[in-house]
C-alpha positions in Angstrom: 53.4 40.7 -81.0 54.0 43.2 -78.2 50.5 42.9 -76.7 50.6 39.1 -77.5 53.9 39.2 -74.9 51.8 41.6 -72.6 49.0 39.3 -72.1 51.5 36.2 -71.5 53.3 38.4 -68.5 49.7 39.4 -67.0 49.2 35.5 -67.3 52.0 34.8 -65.3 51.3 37.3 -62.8 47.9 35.9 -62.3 49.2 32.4 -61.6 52.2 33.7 -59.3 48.8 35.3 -57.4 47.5 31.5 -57.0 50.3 30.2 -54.8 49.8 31.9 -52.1 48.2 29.5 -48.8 46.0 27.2 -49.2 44.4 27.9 -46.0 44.9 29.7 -42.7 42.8 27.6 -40.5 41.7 23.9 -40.9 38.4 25.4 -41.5 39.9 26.4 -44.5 40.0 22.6 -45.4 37.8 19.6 -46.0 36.6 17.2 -44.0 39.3 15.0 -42.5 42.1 17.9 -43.5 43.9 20.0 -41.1 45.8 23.1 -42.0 49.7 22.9 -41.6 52.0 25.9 -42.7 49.0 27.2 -44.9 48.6 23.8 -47.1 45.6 21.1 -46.4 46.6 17.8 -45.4 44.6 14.9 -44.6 44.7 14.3 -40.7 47.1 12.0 -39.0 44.8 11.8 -35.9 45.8 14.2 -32.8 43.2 16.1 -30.5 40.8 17.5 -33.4 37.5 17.8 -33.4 36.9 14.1 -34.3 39.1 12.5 -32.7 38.2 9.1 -30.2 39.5 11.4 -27.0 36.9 14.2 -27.9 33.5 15.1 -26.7 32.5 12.1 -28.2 34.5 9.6 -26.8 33.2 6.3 -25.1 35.1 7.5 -21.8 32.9 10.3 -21.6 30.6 10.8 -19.0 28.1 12.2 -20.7 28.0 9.5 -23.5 24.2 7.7 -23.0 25.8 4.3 -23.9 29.4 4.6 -22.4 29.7 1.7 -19.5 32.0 4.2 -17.6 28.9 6.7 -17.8 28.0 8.2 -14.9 24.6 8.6 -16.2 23.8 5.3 -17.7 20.4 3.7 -16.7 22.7 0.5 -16.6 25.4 2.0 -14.6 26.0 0.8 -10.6 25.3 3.9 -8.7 27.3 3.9 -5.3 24.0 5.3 -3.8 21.6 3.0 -5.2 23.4 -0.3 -6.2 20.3 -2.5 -7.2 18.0 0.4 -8.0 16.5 0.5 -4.3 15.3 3.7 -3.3 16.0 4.3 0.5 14.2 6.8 2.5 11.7 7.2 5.3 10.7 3.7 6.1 12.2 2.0 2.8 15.7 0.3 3.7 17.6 -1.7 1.6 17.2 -5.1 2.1 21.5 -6.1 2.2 22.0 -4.0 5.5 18.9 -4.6 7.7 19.7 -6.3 10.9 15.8 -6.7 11.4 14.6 -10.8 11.6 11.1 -11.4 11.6 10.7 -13.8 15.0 8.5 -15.9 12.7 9.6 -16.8 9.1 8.8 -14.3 6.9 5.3 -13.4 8.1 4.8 -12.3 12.2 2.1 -13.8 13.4 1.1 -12.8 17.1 -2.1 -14.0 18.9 -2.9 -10.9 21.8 -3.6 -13.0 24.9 -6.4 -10.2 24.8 -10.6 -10.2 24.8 -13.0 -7.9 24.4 -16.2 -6.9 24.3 -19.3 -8.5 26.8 -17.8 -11.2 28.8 -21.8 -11.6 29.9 -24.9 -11.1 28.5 -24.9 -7.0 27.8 -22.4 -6.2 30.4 -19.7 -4.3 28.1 -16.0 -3.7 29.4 -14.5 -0.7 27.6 -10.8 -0.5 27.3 -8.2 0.6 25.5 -4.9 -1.4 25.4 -1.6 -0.4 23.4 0.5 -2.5 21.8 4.3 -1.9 19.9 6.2 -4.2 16.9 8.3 -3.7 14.0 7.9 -4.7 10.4 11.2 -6.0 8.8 12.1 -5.3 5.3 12.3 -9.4 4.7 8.6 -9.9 6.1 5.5 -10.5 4.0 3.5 -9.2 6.3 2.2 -8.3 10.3 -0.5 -9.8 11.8 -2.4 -9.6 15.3 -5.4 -11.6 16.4 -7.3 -11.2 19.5 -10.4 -12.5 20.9 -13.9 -10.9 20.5 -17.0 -10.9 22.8 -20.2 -9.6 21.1 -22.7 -8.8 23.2 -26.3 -10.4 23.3 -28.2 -7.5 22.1 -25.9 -4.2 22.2 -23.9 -3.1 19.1 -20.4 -1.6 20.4 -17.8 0.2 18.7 -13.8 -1.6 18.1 -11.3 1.2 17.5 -8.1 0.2 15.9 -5.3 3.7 15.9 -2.4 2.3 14.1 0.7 4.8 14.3 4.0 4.1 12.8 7.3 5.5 14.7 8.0 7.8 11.1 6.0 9.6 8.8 6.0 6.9 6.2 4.1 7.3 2.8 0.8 5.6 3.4 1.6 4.2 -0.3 4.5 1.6 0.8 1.6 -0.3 3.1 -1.6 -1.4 3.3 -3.3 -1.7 6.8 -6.5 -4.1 7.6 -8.6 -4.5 10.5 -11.1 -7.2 10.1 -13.8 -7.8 13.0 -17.3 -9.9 12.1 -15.8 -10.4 8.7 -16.1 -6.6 8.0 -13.6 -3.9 7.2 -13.4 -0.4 6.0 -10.7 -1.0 3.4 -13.4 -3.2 1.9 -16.3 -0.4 2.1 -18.4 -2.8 4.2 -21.4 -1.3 5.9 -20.5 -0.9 9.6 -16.8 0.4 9.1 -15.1 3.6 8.5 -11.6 4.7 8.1 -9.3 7.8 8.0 -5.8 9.3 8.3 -5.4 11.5 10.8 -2.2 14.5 10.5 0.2 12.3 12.5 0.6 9.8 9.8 -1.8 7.5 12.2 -4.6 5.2 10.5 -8.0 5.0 12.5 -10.6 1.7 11.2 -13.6 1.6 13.6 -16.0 -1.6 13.3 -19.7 -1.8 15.0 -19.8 -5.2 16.4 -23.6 -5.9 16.3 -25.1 -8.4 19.0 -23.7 -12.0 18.2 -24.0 -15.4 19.8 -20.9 -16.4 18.8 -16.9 -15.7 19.4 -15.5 -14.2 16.9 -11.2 -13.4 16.0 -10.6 -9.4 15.2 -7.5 -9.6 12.7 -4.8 -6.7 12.5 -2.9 -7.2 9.3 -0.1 -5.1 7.9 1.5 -5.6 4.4 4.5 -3.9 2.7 3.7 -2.7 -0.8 6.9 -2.2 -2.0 8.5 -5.9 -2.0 11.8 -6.1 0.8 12.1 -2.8 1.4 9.5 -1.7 4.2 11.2 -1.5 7.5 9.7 0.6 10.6 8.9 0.4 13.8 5.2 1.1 14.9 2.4 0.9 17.4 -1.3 0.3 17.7 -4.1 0.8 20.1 -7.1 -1.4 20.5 -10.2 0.8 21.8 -13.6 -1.0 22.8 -16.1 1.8 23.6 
């Protein structure tokens, strides 16, 4: 009987050993639990880890789908309200003051002619002339007359040179003379970009009976953005 009443007090001891704190941190706890006065108890909201004002909230501005994101491929950047890139020669479109003077594509005939006015009798010259393409035009373009001569082939040099150093890339420059041009890879022409930025197409004008137009024609490539001023220089030689 006396060790029966010695294992009932070690008993009792043991159990007085289990109520001591359930926990000392809420990582003591399940999930949803926080620790209060060393017991678990299911979570009333507050600032844990979980709750809507944590890192996770849909006010934060790191959240991919939050519409207050800063980040968000959907959001209205201050800088770049329509997703138009600005920069050298780009503009956006809602602040330009340029007007094209004709619609939306500048047509210009040069009150020019060149090449021989008689027979074989070639005048060389070289003639320059300055314009602007507006963010809200389609496109440039320049006519001017052309003289071939009756049995000399001479050489039309076209040196096109905008004001900045815009990314060839945002335009696309033609000079057509005798239905040829370099952009095309006709035989006859040749083209290259000098270190200024400055395009040069040259065309041989063979020996013609007949008048023909030489056509300067410059088109944006990126739609109502391309704005800059620019100049080009007509060479006969």
């Amino acid at each position: 009987m006396r060790y029966f009443l010695v294992a009932i007090l070690g008993l009792t001891t043991v159990l007085a050993g289990c109520t001591s704190d359930e926990c000392s941190t809420t990582n003591d706890c399940f999930a949803g639990e926080v620790c209060n006065s060393g017991t678990c108890e299911v979570s009333k909201g507050g600032n844990n880890a979980n709750n809507v004002n944590n890192a996770n909230n849909v006010n934060n501005a790191n959240n991919g789908n939050n519409v207050n994101n800063a980040n968000n491929s959907n959001n209205v950047n201050a800088n770049n309200s329509n997703n138009i890139t600005t920069g050298t020669c780009l503009v956006d479109p809602f602040n330009s003051n340029c007007m094209a003077d004709d619609g939306n594509t500048e047509y210009i005939r040069l009150d020019e002619s060149v090449g021989c006015f008689t027979g074989d009798d070639l005048v060389t010259q070289e003639k320059t002339f300055t314009s602007e393409i507006c963010a809200l035009e389609d496109e440039d373009e320049f006519q001017f007359t052309i003289v071939p001569c009756d049995s000399l082939t001479f050489v039309i040099e076209v040196v096109f040179t905008p004001d900045d150093m815009c990314d060839p890339a945002i335009y696309d420059l033609e000079f057509i003379a005798q239905g040829k041009s370099c952009q095309d890879g006709d035989e006859g022409t040749r083209c290259e970009v000098t270190d200024d930025g400055s395009l040069v197409a040259e065309v041989l004008v063979e020996p013609s009976r007949s008048i023909e137009t030489g056509t300067i024609r410059l088109t944006p490539l990126v739609e109502n953005q391309v704005q800059f001023g620019y100049s080009f220089t007509v060479k006969v030689r």
